[in-house]
C-alpha positions in Angstrom: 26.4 -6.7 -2.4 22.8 -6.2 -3.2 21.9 -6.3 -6.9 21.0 -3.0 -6.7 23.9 -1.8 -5.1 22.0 -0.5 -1.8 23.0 -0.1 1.2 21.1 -3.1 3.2 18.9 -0.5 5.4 18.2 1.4 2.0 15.1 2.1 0.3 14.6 2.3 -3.9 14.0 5.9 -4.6 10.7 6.8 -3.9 8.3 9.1 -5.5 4.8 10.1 -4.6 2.9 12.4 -7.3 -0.7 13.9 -6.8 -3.4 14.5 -8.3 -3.0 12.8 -11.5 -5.9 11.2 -12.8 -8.6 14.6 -13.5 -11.7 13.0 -12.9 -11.0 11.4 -9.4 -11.7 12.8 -6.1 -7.8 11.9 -5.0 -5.5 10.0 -6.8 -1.8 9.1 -6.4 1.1 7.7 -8.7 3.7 5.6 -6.7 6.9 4.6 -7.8 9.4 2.5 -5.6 12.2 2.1 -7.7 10.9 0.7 -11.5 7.6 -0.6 -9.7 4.4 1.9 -10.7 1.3 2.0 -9.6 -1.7 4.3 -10.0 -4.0 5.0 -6.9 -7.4 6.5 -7.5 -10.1 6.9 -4.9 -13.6 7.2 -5.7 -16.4 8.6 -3.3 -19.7 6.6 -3.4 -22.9 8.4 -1.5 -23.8 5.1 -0.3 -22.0 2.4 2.1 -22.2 -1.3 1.7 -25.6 -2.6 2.1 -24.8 -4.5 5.2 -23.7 -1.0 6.9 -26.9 0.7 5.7 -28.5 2.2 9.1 -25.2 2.2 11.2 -24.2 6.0 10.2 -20.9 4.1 9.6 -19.0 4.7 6.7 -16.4 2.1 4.9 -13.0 2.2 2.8 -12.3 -0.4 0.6 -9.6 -1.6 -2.0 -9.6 -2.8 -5.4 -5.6 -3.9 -6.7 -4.6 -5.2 -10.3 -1.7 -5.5 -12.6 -2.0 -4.3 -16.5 -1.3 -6.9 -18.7 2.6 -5.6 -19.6 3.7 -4.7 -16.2 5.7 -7.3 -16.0 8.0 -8.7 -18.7 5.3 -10.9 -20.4 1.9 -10.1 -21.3 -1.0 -11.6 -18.4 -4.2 -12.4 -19.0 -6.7 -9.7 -17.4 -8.6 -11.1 -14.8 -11.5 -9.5 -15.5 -11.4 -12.3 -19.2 -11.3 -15.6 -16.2 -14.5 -14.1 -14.2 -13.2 -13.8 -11.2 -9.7 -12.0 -9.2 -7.2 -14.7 -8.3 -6.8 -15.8 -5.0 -3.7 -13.4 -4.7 -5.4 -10.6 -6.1 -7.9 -10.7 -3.6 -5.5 -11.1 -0.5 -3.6 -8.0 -1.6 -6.6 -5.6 -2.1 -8.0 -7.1 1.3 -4.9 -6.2 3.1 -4.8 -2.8 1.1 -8.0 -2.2 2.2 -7.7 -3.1 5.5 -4.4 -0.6 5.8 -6.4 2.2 4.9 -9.5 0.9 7.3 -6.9 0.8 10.6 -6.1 5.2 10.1 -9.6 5.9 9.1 -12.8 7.3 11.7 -15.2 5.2 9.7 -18.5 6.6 11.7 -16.6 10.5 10.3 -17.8 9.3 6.6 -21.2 9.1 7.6 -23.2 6.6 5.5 -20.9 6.7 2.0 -18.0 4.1 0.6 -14.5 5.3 -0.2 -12.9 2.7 -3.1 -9.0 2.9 -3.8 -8.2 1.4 -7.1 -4.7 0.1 -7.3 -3.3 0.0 -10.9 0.3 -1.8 -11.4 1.7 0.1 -14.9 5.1 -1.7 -13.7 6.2 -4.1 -11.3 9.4 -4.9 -10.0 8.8 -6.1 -6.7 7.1 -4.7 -3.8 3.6 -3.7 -5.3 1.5 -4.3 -2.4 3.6 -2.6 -0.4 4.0 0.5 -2.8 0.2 0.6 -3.0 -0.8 1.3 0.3 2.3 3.8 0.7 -0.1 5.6 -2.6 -3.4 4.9 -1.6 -2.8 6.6 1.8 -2.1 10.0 -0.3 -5.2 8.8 -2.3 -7.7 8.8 0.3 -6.0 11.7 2.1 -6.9 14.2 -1.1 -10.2 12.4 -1.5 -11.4 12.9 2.2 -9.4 16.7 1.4 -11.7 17.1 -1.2 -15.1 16.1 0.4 -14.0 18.7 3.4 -13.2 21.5 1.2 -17.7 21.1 -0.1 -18.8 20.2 3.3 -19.5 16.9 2.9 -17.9 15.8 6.0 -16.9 18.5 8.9 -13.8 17.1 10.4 -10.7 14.6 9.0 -11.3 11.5 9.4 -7.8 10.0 9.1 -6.3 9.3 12.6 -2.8 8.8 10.8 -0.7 8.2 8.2 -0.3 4.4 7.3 2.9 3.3 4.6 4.2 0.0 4.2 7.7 -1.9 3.1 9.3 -5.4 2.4 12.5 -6.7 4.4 13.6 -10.2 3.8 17.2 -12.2 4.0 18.8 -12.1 0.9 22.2 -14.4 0.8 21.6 -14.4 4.7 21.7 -10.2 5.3 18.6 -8.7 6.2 17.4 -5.8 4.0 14.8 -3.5 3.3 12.5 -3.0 0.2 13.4 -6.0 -2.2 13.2 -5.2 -5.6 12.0 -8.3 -8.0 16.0 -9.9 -8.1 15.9 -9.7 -4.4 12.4 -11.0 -4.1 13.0 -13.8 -6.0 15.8 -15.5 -4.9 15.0 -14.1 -1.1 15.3 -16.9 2.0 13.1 -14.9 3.7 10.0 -12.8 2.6 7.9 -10.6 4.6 5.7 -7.1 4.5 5.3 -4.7 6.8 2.2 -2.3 7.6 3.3 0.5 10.4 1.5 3.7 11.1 2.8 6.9 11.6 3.0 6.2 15.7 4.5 3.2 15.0 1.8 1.0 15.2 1.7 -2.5 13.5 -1.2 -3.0 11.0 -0.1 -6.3 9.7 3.1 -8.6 9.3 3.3 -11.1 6.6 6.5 -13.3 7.0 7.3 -16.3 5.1 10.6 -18.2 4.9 11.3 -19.4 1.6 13.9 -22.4 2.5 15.4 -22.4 6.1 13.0 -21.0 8.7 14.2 -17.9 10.9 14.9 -16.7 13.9 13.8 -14.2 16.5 16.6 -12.3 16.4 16.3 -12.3 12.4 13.0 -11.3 12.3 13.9 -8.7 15.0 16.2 -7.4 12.3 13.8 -7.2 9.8 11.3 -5.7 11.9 14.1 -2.5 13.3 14.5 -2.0 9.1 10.6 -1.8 8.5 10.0 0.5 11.5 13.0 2.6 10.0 12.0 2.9 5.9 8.6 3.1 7.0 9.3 6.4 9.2 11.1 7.8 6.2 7.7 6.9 3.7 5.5 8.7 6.0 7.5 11.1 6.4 7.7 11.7 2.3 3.9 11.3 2.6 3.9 14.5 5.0 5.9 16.4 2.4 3.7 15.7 -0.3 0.8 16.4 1.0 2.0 19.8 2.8 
């Protein structure tokens, strides 16, 4: 039995809820079970300087986690000069989520920036932010259409992600922290609305595993995932 007392092809309850920070141009609060995270996404009338002259446009990410999201107070990173090494992976692969479902020439010559705020974590916050920052930069490129900034949508598709893993040797979808941690095998997985895969991160924790396992894991994904996207199309209808 799962600690949670899920079914093993069950997701934590999900919850998607717009436009709630006033001052953005789209923003999104995620919750997958007791893990929160705010998703804001800022327009910027200029690209990255190495994109200036292209007519290309760019998305990018920006992830951290407040100082009492999880059970003890962390440092900010902002106080030690730099993000830590897994700070930058996650808002890399974050970014580069968003990056696979976006036109990038549509934009024109302007930067899209998702900022992904943990409030709470209990597993799964990479995961839960690009499942938010999808509804993020769908409302902000919703926005820049509705004052004819851009003419058409440049999203190509919805993009929503989920962890599997073996836990006590069953493989199941969307570990929580208690799963997480004590999990023989870990691994995320990007998908797009067709079906396509973004990105697969797998890492066994004590014994390796096998094809067929990872097979498992990979049926599980494909399935939460088509339910996330499909709460993503409800929201945003």
């Amino acid at each position: 039995m799962r600690p949670s007392k899920r079914a093993p092809d069950e997701l934590r309850a999900v919850t998607l809820e717009r436009a709630v920070a006033r001052y953005a141009e789209g923003s999104c609060l995620v919750g997958f079970g007791n893990t929160r995270v705010l998703c804001t996404a800022t327009l910027e009338e200029r690209g990255p300087p190495w994109l200036r002259g292209s007519g290309k446009g760019w998305v990018t990410a920006e992830y951290a986690m407040l100082p009492r999201a999880t059970h003890e107070r962390t440092r900010r990173e902002v106080n030690s000069g730099k993000p830590s090494g897994r700070t930058q992976e996650i808002q890399r692969l974050i970014g580069r989520s968003l990056r696979a479902v976006t036109n990038l020439p549509a934009l024109g010559e302007r930067q899209i920036t998702i900022d992904c705020d943990v409030i709470q974590a209990d597993g799964g916050t990479r995961t839960a932010s690009i499942t938010g920052a999808w509804v993020a930069l769908h409302d902000c490129l919703a926005w820049m259409r509705s004052r004819s900034i851009i003419s058409v949508d440049p999203l190509r598709d919805h993009v929503a992600a989920v962890s599997c893993g073996l836990y006590k040797g069953q493989p199941v979808l969307d570990l929580d922290y208690a799963e997480d941690s004590a999990a023989e095998t870990d691994a995320n997985f990007v998908l797009t609305g067709k079906g396509g895969i973004v990105e697969v991160q797998g890492t066994a924790e004590g014994e390796p595993f096998s094809e067929a396992q990872f097979t498992e894991l990979l049926g599980l994904a494909k399935a939460g995932i088509a339910q996330l996207v499909e709460l993503q199309r409800q929201v945003i209808a």
